[in-house]
C-alpha positions as CSV (number, residue, x, y, z in Angstrom):
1,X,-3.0,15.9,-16.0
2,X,-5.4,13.4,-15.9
3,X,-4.9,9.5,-14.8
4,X,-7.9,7.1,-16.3
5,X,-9.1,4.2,-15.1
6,X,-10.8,1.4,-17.3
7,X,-14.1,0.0,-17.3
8,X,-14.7,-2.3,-14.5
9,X,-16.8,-5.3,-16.2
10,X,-17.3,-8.0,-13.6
11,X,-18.7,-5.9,-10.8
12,X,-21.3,-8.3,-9.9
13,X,-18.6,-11.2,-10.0
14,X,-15.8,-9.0,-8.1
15,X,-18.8,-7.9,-5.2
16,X,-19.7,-11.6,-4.7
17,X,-16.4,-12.9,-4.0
18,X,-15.4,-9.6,-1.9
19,X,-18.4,-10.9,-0.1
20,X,-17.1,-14.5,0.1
21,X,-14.0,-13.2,1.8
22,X,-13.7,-9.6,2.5
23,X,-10.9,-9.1,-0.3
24,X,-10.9,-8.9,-3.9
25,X,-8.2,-7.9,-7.0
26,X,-9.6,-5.7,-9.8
27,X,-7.0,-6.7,-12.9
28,X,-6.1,-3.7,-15.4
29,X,-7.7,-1.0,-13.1
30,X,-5.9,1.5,-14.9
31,X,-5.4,2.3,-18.8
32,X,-2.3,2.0,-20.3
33,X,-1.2,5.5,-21.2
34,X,-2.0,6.6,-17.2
35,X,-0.5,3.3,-15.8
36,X,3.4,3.9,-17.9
37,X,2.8,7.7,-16.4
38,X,2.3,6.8,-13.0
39,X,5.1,4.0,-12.9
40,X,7.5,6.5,-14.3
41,X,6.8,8.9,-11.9
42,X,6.5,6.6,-8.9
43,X,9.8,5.2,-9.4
44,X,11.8,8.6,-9.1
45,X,14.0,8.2,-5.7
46,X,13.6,11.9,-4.0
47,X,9.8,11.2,-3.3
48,X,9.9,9.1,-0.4
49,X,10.8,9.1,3.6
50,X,11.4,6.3,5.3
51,X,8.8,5.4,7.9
52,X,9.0,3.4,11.0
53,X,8.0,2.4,14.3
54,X,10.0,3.3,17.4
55,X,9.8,4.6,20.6
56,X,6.0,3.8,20.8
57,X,5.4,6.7,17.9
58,X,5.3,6.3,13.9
59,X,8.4,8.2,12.7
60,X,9.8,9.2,9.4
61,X,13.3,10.1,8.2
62,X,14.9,11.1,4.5
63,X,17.5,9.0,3.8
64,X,19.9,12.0,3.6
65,X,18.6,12.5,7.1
66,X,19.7,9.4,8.5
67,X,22.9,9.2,6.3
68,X,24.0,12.1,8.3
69,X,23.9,10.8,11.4
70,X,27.3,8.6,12.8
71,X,27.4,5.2,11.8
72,X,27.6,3.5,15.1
73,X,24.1,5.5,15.3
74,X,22.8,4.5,11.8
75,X,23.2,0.6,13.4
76,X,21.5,1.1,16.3
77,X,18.3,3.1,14.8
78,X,17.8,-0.6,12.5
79,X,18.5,-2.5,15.2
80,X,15.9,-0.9,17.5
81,X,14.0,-0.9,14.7
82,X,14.1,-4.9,14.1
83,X,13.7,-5.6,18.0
84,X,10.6,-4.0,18.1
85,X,9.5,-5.7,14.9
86,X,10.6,-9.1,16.6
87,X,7.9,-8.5,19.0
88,X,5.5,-7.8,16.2
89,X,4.9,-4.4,16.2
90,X,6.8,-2.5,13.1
91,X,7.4,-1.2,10.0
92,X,10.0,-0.1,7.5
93,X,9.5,1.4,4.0
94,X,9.3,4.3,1.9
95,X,6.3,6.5,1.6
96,X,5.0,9.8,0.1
97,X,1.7,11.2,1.3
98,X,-0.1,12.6,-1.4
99,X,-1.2,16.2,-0.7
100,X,-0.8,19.6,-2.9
101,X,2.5,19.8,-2.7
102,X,3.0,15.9,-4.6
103,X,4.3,15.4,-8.0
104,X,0.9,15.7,-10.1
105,X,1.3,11.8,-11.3
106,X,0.4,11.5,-7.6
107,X,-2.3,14.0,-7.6
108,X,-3.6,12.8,-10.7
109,X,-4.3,9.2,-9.3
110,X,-5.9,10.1,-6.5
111,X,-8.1,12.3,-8.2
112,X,-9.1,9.3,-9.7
113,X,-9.6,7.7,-7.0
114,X,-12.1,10.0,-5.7
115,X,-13.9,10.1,-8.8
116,X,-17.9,9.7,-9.2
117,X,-17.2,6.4,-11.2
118,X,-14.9,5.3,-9.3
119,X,-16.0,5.6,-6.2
120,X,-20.0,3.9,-7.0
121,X,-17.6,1.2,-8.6
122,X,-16.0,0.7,-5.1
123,X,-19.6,1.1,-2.8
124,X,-21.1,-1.9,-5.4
125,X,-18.2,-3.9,-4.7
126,X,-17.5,-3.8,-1.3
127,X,-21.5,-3.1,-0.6
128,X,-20.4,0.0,1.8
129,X,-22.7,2.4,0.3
130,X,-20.8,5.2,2.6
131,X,-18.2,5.5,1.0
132,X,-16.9,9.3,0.4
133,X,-13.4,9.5,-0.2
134,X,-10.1,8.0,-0.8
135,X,-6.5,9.5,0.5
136,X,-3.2,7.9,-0.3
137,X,0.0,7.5,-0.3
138,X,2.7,6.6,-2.7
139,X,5.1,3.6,-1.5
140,X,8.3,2.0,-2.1
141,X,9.7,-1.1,-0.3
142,X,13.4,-1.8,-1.0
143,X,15.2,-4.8,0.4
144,X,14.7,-5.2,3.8
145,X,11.3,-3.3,4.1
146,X,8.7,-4.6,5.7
147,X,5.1,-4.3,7.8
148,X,4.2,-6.4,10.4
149,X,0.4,-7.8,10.8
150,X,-2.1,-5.5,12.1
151,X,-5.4,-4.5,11.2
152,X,-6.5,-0.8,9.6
153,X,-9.6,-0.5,11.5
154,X,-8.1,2.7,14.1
155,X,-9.9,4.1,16.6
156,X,-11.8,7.5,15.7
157,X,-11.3,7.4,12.1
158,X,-13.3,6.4,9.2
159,X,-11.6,3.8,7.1
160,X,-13.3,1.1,6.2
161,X,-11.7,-0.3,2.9
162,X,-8.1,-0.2,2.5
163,X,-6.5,0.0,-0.9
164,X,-3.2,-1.1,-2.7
165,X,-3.0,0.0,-6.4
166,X,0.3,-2.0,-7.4
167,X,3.2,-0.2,-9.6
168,X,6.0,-2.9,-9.9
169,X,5.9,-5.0,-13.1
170,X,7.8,-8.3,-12.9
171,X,7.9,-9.1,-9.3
172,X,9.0,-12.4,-8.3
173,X,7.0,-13.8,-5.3
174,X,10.2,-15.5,-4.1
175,X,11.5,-11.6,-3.7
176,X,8.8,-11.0,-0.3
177,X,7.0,-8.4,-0.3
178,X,3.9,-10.2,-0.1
179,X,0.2,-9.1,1.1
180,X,-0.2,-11.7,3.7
181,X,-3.6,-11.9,5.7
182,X,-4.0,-14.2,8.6
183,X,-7.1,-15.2,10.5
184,X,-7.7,-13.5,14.0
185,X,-5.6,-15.8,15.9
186,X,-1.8,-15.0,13.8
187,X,-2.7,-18.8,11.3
188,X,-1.8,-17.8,7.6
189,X,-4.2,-17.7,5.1
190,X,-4.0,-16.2,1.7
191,X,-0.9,-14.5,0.6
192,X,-1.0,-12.0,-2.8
193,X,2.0,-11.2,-4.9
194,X,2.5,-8.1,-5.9
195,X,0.6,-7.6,-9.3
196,X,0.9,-4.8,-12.0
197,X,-1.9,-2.7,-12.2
198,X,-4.4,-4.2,-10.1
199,X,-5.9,-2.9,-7.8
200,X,-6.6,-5.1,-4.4
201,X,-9.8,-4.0,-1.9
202,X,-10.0,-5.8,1.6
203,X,-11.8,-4.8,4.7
204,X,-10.1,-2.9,7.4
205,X,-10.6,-5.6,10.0
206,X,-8.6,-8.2,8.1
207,X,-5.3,-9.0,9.4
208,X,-2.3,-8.3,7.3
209,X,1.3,-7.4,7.2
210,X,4.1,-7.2,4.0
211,X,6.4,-9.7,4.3
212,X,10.3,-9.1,4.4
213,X,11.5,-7.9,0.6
214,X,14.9,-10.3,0.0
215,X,18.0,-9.1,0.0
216,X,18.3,-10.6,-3.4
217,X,15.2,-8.6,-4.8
218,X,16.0,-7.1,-8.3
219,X,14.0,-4.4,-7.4
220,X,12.0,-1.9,-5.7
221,X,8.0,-2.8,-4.8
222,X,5.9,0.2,-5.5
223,X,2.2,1.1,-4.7
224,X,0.0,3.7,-4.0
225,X,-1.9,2.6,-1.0
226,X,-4.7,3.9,1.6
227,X,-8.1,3.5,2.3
228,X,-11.7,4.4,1.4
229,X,-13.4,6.5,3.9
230,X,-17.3,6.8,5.1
């Protein structure tokens, strides 16, 4: 299976305002054939875990896992959950790591991802000519998902562009689930609904989160996220 991509016209445009403000939006990044494949696939419910913060460690659990435990229990894993959130440090939502074992939709667009053209397309935007590889992950946030602002640049790895190829057709901005940067400081500055097949480039050091999804979202925000790696 193979996912294609199609031709990126406005480079020079696209590098010039990534320059301008260390974030950009490629529209129509993928063709239309590969884009109905991957949304199809992306949407099917048994690929995900739910990831969050707690106890000072990133943890994930299947929803079967977690339906299994007691209810009084169930309550008090969100709550936790939400207080450490409240003091801005958190995150809830589905994910899927793409490795050898993911559905080959998944394999397939980050195969793509990785690709000679793709990859000089990203070094001439982002002018990070070290640029070697992508990973990923596929993600889902239903209502109540969320990420709290933070920054990608860690300590002893090698991102240095982050990624978020979005899935979801339709979605409302009033629904949340917004890419929020902010400056250094926590002030709000540019805020990007999710956008069908485009695919959004910022530096690592830019400060971000996803807001809250609604609880009257009509429906699930996907994307296949990560970074680009020197």
């Amino acid at each position: 299976m193979t996912i294609q991509a199609n031709n990126i016209g406005n480079i020079d445009e696209l590098a010039a305002e990534f320059e301008r403000q260390g974030v950009v939006r490629v529209f129509n990044f993928l063709e239309q054939n590969s884009l109905k494949t991957l949304a199809n696939a992306i949407e099917q419910p048994g690929h995900y875990d739910n990831a969050f913060y707690l106890d000072g460690q990133n943890k994930q659990a299947s929803d079967a896992e977690i339906k299994k435990l007691p209810v009084a229990t169930q309550q008090q894993l969100f709550k936790n959950i939400h207080s450490i959130a409240a003091k801005g440090a958190g995150f809830l939502y589905g994910r899927h790591k793409i490795e050898n074992h993911s559905p080959r939709e998944f394999k397939a667009v980050l195969q793509l991802l990785n690709s000679d053209n793709v990859l000089a397309n990203i070094r001439a935007i982002t002018n990070q000519t070290q640029l070697r590889f992508a990973d990923g992950q596929a993600t889902r946030y239903r209502r109540g998902d969320f990420l709290t602002r933070h920054i990608d640049n860690i300590p002893g790895e090698t991102r240095r562009i982050a990624y978020v190829l979005g899935v979801t057709p339709g979605w409302h901005p009033d629904w949340g689930g917004l890419l929020q940067f902010f400056e250094q400081d926590g002030t709000p500055t540019q805020a990007w609904s999710p956008s069908f097949n485009s695919l959004t480039l910022f530096d690592v050091n830019k400060v971000h989160s996803v807001t809250y999804v609604t609880p009257f979202a009509e429906k699930n925000r996907y994307s296949v996220t990560g970074w680009f790696r020197s």
